[in-house]
N, C-alpha and C positions, 0 to 999 in steps of 0.2 A: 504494500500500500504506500500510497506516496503523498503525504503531507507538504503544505505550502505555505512559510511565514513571509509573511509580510510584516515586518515590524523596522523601524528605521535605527531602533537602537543597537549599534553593531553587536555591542557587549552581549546584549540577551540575546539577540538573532542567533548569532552562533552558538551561544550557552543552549537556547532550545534545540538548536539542529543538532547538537553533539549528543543532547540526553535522548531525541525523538533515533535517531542512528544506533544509540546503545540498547535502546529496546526493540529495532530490527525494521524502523519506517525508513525508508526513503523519503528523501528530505531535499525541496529548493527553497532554496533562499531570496527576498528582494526588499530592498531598504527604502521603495518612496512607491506612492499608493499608484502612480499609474503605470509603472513596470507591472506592479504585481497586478493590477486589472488585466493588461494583455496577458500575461500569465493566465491567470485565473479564469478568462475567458475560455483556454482552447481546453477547458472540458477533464485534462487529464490528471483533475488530483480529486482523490477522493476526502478529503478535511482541509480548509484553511483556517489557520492562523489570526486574524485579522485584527491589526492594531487601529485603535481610531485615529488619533494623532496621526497624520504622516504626511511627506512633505510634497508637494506635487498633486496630489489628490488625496484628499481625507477618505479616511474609513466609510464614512457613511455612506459618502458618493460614490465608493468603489461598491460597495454593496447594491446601494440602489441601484445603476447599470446592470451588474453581475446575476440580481436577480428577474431581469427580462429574460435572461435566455438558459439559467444553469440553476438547480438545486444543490449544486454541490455542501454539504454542512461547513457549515461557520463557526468559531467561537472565536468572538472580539475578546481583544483584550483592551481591558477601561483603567482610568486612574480608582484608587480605593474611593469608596465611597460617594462617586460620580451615577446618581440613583438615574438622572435625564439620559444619562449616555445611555446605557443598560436599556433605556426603556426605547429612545429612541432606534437603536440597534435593533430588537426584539418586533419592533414596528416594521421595520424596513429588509427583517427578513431573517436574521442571526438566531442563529439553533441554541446557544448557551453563549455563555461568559466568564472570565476571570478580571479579576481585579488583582492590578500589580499593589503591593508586591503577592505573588502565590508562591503556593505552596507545591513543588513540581510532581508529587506525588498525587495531589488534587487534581495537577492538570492531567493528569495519564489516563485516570481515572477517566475522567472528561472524557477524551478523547477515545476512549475505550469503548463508552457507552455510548457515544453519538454515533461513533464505526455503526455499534449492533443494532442500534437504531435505524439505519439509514442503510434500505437497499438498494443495488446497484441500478433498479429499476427509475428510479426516482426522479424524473425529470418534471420541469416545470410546464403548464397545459400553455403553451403557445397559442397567443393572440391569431387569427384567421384573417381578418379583415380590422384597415385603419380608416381613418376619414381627416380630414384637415380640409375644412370649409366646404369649397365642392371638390376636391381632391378624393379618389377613393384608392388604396390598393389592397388587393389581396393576395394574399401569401397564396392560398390552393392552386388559386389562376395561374399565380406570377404576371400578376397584368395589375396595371395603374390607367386609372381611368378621371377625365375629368368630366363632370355632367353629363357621364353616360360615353364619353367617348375614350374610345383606348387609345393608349398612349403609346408610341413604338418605343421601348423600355428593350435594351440588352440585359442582360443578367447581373451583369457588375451594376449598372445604375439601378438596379429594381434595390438590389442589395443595400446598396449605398441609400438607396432613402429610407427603405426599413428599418434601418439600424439608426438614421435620423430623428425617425418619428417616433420609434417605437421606445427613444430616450428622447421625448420632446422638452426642451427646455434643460438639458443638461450638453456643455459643452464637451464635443469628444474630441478630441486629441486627432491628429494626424496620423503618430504611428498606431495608434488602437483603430483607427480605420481601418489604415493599410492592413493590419494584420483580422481584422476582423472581417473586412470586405473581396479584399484582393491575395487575402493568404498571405503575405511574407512580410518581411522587416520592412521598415521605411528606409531608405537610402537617400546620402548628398544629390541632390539637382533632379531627382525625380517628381515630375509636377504631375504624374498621370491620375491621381485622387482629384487633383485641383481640375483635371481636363474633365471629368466622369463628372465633376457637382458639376461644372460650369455645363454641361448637357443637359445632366439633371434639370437643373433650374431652368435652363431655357426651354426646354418641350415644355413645363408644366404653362413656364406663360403664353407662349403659342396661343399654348388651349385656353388659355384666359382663366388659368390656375392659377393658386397662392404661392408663387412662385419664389414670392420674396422673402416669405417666412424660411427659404430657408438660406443659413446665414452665414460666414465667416466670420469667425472673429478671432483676427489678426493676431499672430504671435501663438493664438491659441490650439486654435482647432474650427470646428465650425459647428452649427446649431439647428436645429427645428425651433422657430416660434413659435 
């Protein structure tokens, strides 16, 4: 089984991967919350880690994304006595919790029972169909339609606004695109993401869609309004 911390504090990062490794998990590591998102997204760990603090992307945000398309189990790690966090986390999707400092023996346990809990079966019931104004797409289809009219959508852009919409109002990173959308790393002077929204966006206003909602924003990544 293979475990995935996300925690930015080097010290405990490796203190955890050294004790999860002594008890026989495979174990990755990543120190700022939107590594571990791309991580976290391609499906293949079966428990994460998850610090709320982190630099890049907070805990929460990383959850809230992660849980559109993965059940994978969660347990955050919180400050002691942070009762909002706990509660906020448990809202947004987190299977349990600790609170630093722990007790590494408590966490084993944890992690123990969340395993036996949680069958491999376990995915999250994936949304069918979106809307945004008069905007329609549907995942069955793979077709995007505006007021009844279908849109010629390739597969990369159908993808590319699903994963827009379907995190409406939360800004996604370029390389969590890339890797979300088009399968691999982001690389220097590759604009081919920026060439896909820039079609994206243009067919939907063609059709005299809401074309504008969706967004760039600069330095960042880009948005659904």
């Amino acid at each position: 089984m293979t475990i995935l911390i996300i925690e930015d504090d080097q010290e405990l990062n490796n203190q955890l991967a050294e004790l999860l490794c002594q008890k026989g998990y495979e174990v990755e590591q990543c120190f700022d919350g939107e590594t571990g998102l791309i991580k976290a997204s391609s499906d293949h760990y079966q428990l994460i880690l998850l610090d709320v603090m982190l630099p890049k992307r907070d805990g929460f945000s990383l959850l809230n994304i992660l849980r559109k398309s993965s059940q994978t189990p969660v347990i955050m790690v919180t400050a002691k006595g942070a009762e909002q966090e706990r509660i906020q986390g448990f809202s947004q999707g987190a299977d349990d919790y600790v609170a630093k400092p722990f007790s590494t023996t408590e966490l084993l346990f944890r992690i123990e029972a969340l395993l036996r809990r949680s069958s491999p079966e376990d995915r999250v019931v994936l949304l069918q169909q979106m809307t945004l104004e008069n905007l329609l797409v549907d995942a069955k289809s793979q077709q995007v339609a505006v007021d009844g009219l279908i849109l010629d959508f390739t597969p990369i852009q159908f993808k590319l606004l699903w994963e827009l919409m379907l995190n409406q109002g939360e800004v996604l990173s370029k390389a969590y695109l890339y890797q979300k959308v088009l399968n691999r790393s982001i690389s220097a002077y590759d604009r081919s993401l920026d060439m896909h929204l820039s079609r994206v966006r243009k067919k939907i206003n063609q059709a005299q869609g809401p074309g504008q909602r969706i967004t760039t924003c600069h330095g960042k990544g880009y948005c659904c309004i």
